[in-house]
C-alpha positions as CSV (number, residue, x, y, z in Angstrom):
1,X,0.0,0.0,0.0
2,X,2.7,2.3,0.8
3,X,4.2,1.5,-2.3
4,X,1.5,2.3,-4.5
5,X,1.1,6.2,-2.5
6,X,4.5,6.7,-3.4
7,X,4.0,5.7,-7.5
8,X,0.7,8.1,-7.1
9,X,2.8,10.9,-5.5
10,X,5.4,10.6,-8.0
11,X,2.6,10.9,-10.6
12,X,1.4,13.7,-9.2
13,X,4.6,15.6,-9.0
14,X,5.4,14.7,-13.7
15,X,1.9,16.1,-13.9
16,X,2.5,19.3,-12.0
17,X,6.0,19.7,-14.1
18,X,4.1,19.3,-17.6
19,X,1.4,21.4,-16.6
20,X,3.9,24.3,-15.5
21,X,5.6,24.3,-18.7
22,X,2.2,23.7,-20.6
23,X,0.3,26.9,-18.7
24,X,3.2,29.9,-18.0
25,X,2.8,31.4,-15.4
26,X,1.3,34.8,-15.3
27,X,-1.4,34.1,-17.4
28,X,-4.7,33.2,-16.4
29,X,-6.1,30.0,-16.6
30,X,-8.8,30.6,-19.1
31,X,-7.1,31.6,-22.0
32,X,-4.3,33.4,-23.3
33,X,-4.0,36.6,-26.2
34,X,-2.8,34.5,-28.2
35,X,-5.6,34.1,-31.2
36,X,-3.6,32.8,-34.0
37,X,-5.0,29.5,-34.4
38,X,-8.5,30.5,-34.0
39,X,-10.4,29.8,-37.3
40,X,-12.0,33.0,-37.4
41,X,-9.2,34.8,-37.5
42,X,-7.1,32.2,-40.2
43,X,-10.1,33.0,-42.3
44,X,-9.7,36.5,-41.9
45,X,-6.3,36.5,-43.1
46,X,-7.0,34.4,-45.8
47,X,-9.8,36.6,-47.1
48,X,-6.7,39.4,-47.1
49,X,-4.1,37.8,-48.7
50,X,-6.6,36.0,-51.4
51,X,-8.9,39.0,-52.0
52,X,-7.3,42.3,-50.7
53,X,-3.9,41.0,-52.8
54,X,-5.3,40.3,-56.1
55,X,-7.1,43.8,-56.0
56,X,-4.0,45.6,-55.1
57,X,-1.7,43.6,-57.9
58,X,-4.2,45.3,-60.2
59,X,-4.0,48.2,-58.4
60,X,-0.3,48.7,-58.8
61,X,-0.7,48.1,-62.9
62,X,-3.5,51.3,-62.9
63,X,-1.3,53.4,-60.5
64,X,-2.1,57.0,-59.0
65,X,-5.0,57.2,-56.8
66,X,-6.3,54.1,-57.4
67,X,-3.4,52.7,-56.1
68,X,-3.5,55.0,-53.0
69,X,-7.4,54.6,-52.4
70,X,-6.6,50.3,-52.9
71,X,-3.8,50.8,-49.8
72,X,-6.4,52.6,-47.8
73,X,-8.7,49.6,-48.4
74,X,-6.3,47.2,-47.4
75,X,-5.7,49.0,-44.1
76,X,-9.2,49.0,-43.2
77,X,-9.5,45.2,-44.1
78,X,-6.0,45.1,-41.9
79,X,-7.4,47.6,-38.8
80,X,-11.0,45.0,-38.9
81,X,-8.6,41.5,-38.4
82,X,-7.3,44.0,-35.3
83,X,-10.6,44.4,-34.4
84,X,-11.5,41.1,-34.6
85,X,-9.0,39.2,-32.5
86,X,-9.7,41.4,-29.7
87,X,-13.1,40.6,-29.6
88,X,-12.1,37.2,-28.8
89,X,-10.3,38.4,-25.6
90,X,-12.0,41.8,-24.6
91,X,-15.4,41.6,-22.7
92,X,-18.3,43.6,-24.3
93,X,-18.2,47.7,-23.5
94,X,-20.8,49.3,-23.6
95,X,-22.1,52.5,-26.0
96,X,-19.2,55.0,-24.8
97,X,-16.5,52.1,-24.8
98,X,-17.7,51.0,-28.3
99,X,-16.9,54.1,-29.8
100,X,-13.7,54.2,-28.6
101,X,-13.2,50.3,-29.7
102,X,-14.2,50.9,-33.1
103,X,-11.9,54.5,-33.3
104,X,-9.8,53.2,-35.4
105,X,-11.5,51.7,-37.9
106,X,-13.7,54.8,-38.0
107,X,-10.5,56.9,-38.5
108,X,-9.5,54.9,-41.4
109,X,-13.1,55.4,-43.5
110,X,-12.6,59.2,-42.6
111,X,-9.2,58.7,-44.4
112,X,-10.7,57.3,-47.6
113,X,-13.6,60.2,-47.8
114,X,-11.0,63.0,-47.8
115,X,-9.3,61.3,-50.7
116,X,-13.6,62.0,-52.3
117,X,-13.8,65.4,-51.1
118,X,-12.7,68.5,-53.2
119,X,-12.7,68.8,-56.9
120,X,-13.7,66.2,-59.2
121,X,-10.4,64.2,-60.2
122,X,-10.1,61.6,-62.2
123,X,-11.2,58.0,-61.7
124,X,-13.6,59.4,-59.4
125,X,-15.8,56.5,-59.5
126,X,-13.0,54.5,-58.1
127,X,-12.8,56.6,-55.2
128,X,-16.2,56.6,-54.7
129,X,-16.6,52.7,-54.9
130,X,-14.1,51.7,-51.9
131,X,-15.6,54.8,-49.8
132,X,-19.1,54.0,-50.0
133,X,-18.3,50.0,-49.9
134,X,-15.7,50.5,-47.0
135,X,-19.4,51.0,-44.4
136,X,-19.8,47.1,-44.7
137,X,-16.9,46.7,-42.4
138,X,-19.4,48.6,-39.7
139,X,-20.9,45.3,-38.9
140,X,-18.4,44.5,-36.5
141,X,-20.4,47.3,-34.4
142,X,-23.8,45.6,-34.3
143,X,-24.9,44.6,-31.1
144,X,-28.7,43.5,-31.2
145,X,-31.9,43.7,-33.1
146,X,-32.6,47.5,-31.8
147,X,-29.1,48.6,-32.3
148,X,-30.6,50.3,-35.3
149,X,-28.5,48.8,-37.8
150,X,-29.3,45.5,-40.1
151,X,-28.0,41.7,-39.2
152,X,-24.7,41.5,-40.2
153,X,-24.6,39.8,-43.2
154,X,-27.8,41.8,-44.7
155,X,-25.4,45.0,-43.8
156,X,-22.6,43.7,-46.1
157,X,-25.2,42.9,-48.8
158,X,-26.9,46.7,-48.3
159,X,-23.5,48.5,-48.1
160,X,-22.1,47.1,-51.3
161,X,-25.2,48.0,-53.2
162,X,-24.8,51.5,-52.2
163,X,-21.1,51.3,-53.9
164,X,-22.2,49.0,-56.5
165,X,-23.6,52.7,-58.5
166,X,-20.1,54.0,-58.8
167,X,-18.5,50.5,-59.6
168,X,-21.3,49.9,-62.4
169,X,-19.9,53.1,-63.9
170,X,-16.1,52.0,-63.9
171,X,-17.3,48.8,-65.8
172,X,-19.4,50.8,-68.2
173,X,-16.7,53.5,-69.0
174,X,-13.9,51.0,-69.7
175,X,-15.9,48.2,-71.2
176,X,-13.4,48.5,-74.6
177,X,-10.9,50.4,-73.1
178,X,-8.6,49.1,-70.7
179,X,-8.8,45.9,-68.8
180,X,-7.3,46.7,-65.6
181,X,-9.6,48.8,-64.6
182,X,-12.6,46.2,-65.3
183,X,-10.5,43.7,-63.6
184,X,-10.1,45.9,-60.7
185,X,-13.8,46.9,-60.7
186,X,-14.7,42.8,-61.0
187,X,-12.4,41.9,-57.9
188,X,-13.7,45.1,-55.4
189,X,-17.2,43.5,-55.9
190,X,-16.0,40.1,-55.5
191,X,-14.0,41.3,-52.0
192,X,-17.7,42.2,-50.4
193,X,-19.8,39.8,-52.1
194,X,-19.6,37.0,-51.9
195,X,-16.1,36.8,-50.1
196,X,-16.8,39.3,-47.4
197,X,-20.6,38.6,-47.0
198,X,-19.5,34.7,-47.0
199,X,-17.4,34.6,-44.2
200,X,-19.6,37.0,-42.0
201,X,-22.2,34.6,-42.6
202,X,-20.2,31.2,-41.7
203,X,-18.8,32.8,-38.6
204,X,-20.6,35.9,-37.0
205,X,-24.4,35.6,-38.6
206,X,-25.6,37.3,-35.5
207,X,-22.7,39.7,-34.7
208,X,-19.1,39.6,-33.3
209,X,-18.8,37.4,-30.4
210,X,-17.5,38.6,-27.4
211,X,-15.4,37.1,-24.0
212,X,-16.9,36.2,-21.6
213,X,-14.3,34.9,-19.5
214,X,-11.9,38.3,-19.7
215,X,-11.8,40.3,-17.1
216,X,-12.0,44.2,-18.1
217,X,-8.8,45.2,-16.8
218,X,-7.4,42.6,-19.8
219,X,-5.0,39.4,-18.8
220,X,-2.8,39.4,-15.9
221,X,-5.0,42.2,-14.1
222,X,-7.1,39.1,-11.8
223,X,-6.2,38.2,-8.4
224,X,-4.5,34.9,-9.6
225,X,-3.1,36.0,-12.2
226,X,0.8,36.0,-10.8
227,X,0.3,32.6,-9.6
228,X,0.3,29.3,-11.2
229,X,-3.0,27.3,-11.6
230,X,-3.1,25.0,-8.4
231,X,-2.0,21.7,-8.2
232,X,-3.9,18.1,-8.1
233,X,-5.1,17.0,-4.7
234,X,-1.7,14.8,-3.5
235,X,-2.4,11.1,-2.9
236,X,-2.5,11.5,0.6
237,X,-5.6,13.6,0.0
238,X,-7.2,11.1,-1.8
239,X,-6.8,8.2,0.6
240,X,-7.6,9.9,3.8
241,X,-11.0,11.3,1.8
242,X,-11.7,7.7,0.7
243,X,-10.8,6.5,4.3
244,X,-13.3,8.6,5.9
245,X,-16.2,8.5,3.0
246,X,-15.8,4.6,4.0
247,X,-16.4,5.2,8.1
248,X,-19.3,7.1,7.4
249,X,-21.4,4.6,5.5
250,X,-22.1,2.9,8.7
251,X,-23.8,5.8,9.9
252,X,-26.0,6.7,6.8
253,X,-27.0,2.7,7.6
254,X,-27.9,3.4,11.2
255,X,-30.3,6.4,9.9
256,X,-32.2,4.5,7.2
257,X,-32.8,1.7,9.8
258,X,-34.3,4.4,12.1
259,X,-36.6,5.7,9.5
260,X,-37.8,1.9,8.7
261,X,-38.5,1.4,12.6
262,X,-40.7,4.5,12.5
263,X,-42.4,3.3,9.5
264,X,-43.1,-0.2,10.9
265,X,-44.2,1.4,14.1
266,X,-46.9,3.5,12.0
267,X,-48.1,0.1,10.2
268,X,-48.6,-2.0,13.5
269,X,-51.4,-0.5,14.3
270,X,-50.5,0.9,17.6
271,X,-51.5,4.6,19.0
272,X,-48.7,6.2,17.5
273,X,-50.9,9.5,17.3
274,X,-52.0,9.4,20.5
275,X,-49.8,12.7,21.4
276,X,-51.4,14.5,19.0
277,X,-53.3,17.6,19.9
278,X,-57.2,17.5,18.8
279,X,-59.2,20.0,16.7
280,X,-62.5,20.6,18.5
281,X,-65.3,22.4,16.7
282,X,-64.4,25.7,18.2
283,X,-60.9,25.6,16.5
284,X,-62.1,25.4,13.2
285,X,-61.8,28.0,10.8
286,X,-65.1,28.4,9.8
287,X,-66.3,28.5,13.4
288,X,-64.6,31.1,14.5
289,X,-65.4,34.5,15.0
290,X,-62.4,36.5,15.4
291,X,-61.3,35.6,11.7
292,X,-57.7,35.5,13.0
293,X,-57.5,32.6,10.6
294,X,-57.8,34.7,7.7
295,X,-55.6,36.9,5.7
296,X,-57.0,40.2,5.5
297,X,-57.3,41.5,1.5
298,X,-55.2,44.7,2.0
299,X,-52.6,42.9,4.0
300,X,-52.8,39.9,1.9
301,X,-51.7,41.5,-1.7
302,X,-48.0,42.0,-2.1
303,X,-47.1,44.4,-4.3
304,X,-44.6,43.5,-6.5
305,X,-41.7,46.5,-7.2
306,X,-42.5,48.1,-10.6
307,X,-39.3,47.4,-13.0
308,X,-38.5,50.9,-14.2
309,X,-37.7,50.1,-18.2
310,X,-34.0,50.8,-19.3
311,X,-33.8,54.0,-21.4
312,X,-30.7,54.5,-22.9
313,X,-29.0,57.8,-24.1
314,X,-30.4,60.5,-26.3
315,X,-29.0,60.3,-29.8
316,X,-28.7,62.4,-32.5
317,X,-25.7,61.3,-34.9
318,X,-24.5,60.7,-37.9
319,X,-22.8,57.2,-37.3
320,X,-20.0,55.9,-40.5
321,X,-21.3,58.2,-42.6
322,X,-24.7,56.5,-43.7
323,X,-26.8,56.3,-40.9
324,X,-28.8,59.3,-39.0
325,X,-29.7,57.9,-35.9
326,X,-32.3,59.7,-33.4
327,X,-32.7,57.8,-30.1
328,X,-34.5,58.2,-27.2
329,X,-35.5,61.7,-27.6
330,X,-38.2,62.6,-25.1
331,X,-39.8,66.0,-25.3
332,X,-37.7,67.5,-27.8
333,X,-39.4,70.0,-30.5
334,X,-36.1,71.1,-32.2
335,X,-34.8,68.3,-33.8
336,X,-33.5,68.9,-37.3
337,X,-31.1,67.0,-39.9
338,X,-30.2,69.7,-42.2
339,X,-26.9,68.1,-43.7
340,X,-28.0,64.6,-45.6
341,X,-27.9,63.3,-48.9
342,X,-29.9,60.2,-51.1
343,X,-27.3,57.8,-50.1
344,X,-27.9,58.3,-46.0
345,X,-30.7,56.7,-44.1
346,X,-32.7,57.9,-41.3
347,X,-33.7,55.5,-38.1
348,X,-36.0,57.2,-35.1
349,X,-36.5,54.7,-32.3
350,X,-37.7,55.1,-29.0
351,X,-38.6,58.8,-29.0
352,X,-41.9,60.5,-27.3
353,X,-43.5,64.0,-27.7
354,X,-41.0,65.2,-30.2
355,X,-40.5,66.9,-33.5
356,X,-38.1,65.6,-35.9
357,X,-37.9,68.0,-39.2
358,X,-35.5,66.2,-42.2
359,X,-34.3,69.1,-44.4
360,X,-32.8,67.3,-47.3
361,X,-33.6,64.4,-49.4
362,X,-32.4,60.6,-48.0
363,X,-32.8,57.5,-49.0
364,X,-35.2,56.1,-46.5
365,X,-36.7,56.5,-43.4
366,X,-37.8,54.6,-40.3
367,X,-39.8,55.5,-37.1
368,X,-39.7,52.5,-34.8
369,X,-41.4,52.5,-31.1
370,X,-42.3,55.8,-31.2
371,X,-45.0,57.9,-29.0
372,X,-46.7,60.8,-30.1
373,X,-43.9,61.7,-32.5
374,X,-44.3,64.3,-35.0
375,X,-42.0,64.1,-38.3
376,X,-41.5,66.4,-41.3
377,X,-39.4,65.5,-44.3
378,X,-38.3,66.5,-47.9
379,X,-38.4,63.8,-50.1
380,X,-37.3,60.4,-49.7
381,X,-35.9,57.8,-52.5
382,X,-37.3,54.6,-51.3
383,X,-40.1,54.7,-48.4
384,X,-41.2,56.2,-45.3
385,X,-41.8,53.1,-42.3
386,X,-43.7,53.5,-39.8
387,X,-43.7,50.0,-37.2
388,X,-44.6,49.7,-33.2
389,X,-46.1,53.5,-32.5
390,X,-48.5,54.9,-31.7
391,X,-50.1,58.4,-31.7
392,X,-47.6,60.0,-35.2
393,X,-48.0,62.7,-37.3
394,X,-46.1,62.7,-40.5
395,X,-45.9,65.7,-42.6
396,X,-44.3,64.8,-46.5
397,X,-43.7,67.6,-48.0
398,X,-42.1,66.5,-51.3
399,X,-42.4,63.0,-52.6
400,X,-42.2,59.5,-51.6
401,X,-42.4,56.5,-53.4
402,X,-43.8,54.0,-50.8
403,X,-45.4,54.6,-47.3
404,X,-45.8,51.2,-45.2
405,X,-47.5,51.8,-41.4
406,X,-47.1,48.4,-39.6
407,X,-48.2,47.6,-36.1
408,X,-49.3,51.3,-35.5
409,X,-52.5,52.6,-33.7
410,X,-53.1,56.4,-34.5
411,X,-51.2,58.6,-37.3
412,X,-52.5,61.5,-39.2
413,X,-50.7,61.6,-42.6
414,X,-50.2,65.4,-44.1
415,X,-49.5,64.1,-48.3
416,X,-48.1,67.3,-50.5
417,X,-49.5,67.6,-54.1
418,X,-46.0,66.3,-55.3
419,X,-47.1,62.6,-53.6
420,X,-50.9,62.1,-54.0
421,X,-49.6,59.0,-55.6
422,X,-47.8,57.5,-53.0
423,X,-47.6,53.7,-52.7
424,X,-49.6,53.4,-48.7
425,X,-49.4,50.2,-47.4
426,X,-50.8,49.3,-43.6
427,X,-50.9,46.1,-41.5
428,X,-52.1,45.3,-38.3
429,X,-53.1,49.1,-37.8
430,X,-55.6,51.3,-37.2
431,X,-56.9,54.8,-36.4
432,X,-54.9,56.0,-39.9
433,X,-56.1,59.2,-41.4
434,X,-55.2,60.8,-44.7
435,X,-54.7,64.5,-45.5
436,X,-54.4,65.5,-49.1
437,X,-54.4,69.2,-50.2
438,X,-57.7,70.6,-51.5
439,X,-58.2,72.4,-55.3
440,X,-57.3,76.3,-53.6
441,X,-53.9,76.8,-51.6
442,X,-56.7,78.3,-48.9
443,X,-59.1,75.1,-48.7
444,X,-59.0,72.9,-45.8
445,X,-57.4,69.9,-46.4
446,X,-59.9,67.3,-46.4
447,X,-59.3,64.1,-44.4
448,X,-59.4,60.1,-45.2
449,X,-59.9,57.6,-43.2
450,X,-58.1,53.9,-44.1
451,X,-60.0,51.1,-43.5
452,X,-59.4,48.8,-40.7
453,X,-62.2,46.2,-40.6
454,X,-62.9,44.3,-43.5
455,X,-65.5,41.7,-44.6
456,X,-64.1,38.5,-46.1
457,X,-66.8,36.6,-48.3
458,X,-66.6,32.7,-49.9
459,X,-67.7,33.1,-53.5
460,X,-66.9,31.2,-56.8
461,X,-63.8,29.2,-55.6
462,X,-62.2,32.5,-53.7
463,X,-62.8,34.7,-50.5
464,X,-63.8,38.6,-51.9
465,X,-62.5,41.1,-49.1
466,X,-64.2,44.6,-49.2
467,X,-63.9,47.3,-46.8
468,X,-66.3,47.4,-43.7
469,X,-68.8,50.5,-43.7
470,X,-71.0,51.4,-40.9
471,X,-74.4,53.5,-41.5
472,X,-74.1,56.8,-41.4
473,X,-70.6,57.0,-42.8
């Protein structure tokens, strides 16, 4: 016996060599910075040197700007790998933290823009094509289905369209000129989609993962972080806990033969209850007068604390360039977005008893759990959304291809002359009324009510839906 606690011990002590050497110390013991071998970010790099390299070998045979405006692509692809292997070792921030996380990615987009800005040079459209495609690498930032921004891979996919205009143009104006440059317009789209979209999807579908096991002051900053993780139990250990597990099973078999003498003392038959106090008449509940025995109502209800709901910051900002974001806004009647163009979008969430006024035409807007909200736009390329509100007025004062009002109880609707023939399109709504301009500039505007209640009828093979109308209307 002795013999075999000495051939454990000695055991013990190789494993506690190997493990040293295996785990050095001053790191903690789950998991090092070290995210080479993660496939991630071997996929990542792969993408860079396959993609990224055969754009900038046909970069280098166009020269000049493109060139320059390739390398600033490459270090954006370059800061994003960055990026992405400290997400694997850096717990989640929150807003403020974010924005400093994601500085220097930001910093390199701003780069490419300035190389935009200025006079019209030439290959313009090139320029254009990596700036506008270079907001797909924002989906490193998205953090949740009200973050305001799309799932990642539907962000990739929305971004490169927005590029795709000025990268049509490159192939259409050197169709029969010059190949480079429609070789180097064929492998920007072919970085994004499918490369770029592809591997967003296989790895981060529903956003960048983040530790959970870092602490926040980063490796080494724990409490055991100097020390080495501690060694196996010794042998010893383990026999003197087997020893005395083993003396106390007698005792766990004294206990269960107590309980089975209880038990066969209830089923004998004998007056086992005979200490047992009786319940006479008078101590029953519904006997009683004093109606102690009863729990009185207002004493009875417990109140559970009301969970105040989270709110975060008020927002009003321009975020990568693309996105005008207006958050949380509560009272606010001066809320204006002077500076925007068709390519930027608009998306108002969680505001109440505020004015938003959009001077400038944008691609779309979006009004999303909103309360008593009041909004005055331009003119808008693709459509005006309105989902989860209640009590909106919306004011369009130039054009708008396509209204859609979804899941919304009250909104008056102000339409210009410029788009009477708006596209409306509600679900799950109600309480929507229409104002269109009368014949005179001094008329009252006369109002229209959208039906809400319908009548579906079976007739000839197929269900006939009309709109529901009450007498008297």
């Amino acid at each position: 016996m002795e013999k075999l606690i000495e051939r454990l011990e000695s055991a013990v002590v190789r494993l506690e060599a190997h493990s040293s050497r295996i785990q050095p110390r001053g790191f903690p013991e789950t998991g090092g910075d070290d995210c080479s071998t993660d496939p991630s970010i071997i996929a990542f790099g792969d993408l860079i040197t396959q993609s990224i390299g055969r754009l900038l070998t046909t970069a280098e045979k166009i020269g000049g700007n493109v060139l320059d405006v390739t390398q600033v692509l490459a270090e954006a692809f370059s800061v994003q790998k960055d990026l992405v292997s400290k997400i694997k070792r850096t717990p989640k921030p929150d807003s403020g933290g974010m924005s400093d996380f994601l500085k220097p990615l930001n910093d390199v987009i701003t780069k490419c823009t300035r190389l935009c800005e200025g006079k019209r040079c030439d290959n313009f459209n090139h320029l254009k094509a990596v700036s506008d495609s270079l907001t797909a690498l924002a989906w490193i930032a998205f953090s949740g289905k009200n973050c305001g921004m799309a799932m990642p891979i539907a962000h990739v996919e929305e971004s490169w369209q927005a590029a795709e205009f000025y990268n049509n143009k490159i192939l259409v104006e050197y169709k029969s000129k010059d190949p480079n440059h429609l070789e180097w317009a064929k492998s920007l789209k072919e970085l994004y989609v499918p490369d770029l979209r592809d591997y967003v999807k296989t790895y981060y579908p529903l956003g960048p993962v983040w530790s959970t096991t870092a602490s926040i002051g980063g490796p080494g900053t724990g409490a055991g972080a100097g020390s080495a993780p501690a060694p196996p139990p010794s042998a010893a250990f383990i026999s003197k806990t087997s020893s005395s597990s083993s003396s106390q099973q007698p005792k766990a078999a004294a206990g269960g033969a107590g309980m089975g003498a209880v038990f066969q003392d209830i089923s004998s038959g004998k007056s086992v209850t005979a200490g047992l106090r009786k319940v006479t008449d008078d101590m029953k509940t519904k006997n009683r007068t004093d109606n102690k025995g009863l729990v009185e109502k207002e004493r009875g209800i417990i109140s559970s604390p009301r969970v105040a709901s989270k709110v975060g910051p008020a927002k009003l900002e321009l975020q990568m360039g693309r996105k005008w974001v207006v958050e949380n806004q509560i009272g606010n009647k001066s809320l204006v977005i002077e500076e925007c163009d068709s390519k930027q979008s608009i998306y108002v969430y969680g505001c109440k008893d505020s004015v938003l006024q959009v001077k400038g035409k944008v691609n779309n807007i979006t009004v999303d759990k909103c309360t008593k909200m009041s909004v005055v736009f331009m003119d808008v390329v693709a459509a005006f959304e309105i989902v989860n509100s209640n009590s909106l007025e919306v004011q369009c004062q130039g054009s708008a291809p396509t209204i859609s009002i979804d899941n919304t109880s009250g909104c008056q609707l102000y339409l210009s002359k410029e788009s009477l023939e708006t596209s409306i399109s509600t679900a799950k709504s109600s309480e929507i009324n229409l104002l269109v301009p009368g014949p005179n500039p001094d008329d009252d505007w006369p109002e229209h009510p959208l039906p809400y209640q319908f009548i579906h009828v079976y007739k000839d093979g197929q269900f006939l839906t009309t709109p529901a109308s009450h007498s008297g209307a």
